[in-house]
N, C-alpha and C positions, 0 to 999 in steps of 0.2 A: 315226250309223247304220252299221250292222256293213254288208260286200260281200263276196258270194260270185263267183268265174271259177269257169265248169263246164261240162267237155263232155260230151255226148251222141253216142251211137253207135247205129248200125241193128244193128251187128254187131262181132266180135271183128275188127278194121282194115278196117271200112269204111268209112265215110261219116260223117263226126266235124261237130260244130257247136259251137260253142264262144260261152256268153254269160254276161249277167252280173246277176247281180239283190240286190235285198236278203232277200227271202223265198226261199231255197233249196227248202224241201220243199214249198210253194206252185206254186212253178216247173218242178220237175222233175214234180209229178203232172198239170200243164197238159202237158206234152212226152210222157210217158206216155198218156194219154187223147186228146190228137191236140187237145188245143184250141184251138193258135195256128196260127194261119196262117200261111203261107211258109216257109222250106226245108226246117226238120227237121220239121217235119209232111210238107211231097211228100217227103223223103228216108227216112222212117218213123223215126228218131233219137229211139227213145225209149227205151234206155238211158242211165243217168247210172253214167259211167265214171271219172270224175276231179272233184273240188274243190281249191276254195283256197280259206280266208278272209279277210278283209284287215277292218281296224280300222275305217274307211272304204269306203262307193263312190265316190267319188273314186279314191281308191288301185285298187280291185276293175275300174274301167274299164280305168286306166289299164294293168294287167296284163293285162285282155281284150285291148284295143288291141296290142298286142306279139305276145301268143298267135297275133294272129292273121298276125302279118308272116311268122311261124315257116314253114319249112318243112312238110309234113307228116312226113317223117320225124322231126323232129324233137318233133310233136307224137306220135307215134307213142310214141316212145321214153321222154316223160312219161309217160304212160296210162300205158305197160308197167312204168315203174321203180315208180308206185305199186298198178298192179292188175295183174300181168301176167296173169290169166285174161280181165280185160275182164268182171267181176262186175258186175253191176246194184249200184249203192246207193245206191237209191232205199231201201231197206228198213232201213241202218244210219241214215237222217234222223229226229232226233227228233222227231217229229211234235206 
């Protein structure tokens, strides 16, 4: 089973949340809509700003896990190198 790492923004550098699932566009329309409970629901992060895919969730944690030791500059500076406006793409997910 395929694993997506993916963060979510309130804003263009603000408030980032960073998880990991095997249904991507599943997941980010729950983060969207405000349907789970706990951080990026109170933090409103329902921008999806950044993916990865990995072959495995096994693999996909394990790069969550890491992401998250990161700096925030440093997670800053990912977002930017692949989305430097901070785009929503939730709308490039093939549904």
């Amino acid at each position: 089973m395929a694993g997506w790492v993916y963060i979510m923004a309130n804003r263009m550098r603000g408030t980032l949340y960073i998880g990991v699932t095997s249904d991507l566009p599943r997941r980010a329309y729950e983060h969207r809509e405000g349907l789970t409970p706990g951080f990026a629901s109170r933090h409103g992060c329902r921008r999806l700003v950044w993916t990865e895919e990995f072959p495995t969730i096994t693999e996909a944690i394990s790069r969550e896990k890491s992401l998250k030791k990161w700096t925030r500059a440093w997670k800053l500076a990912l977002v930017e190198r692949d989305n430097p406006h901070w785009t929503d793409l939730f709308d490039t997910l093939n549904m």
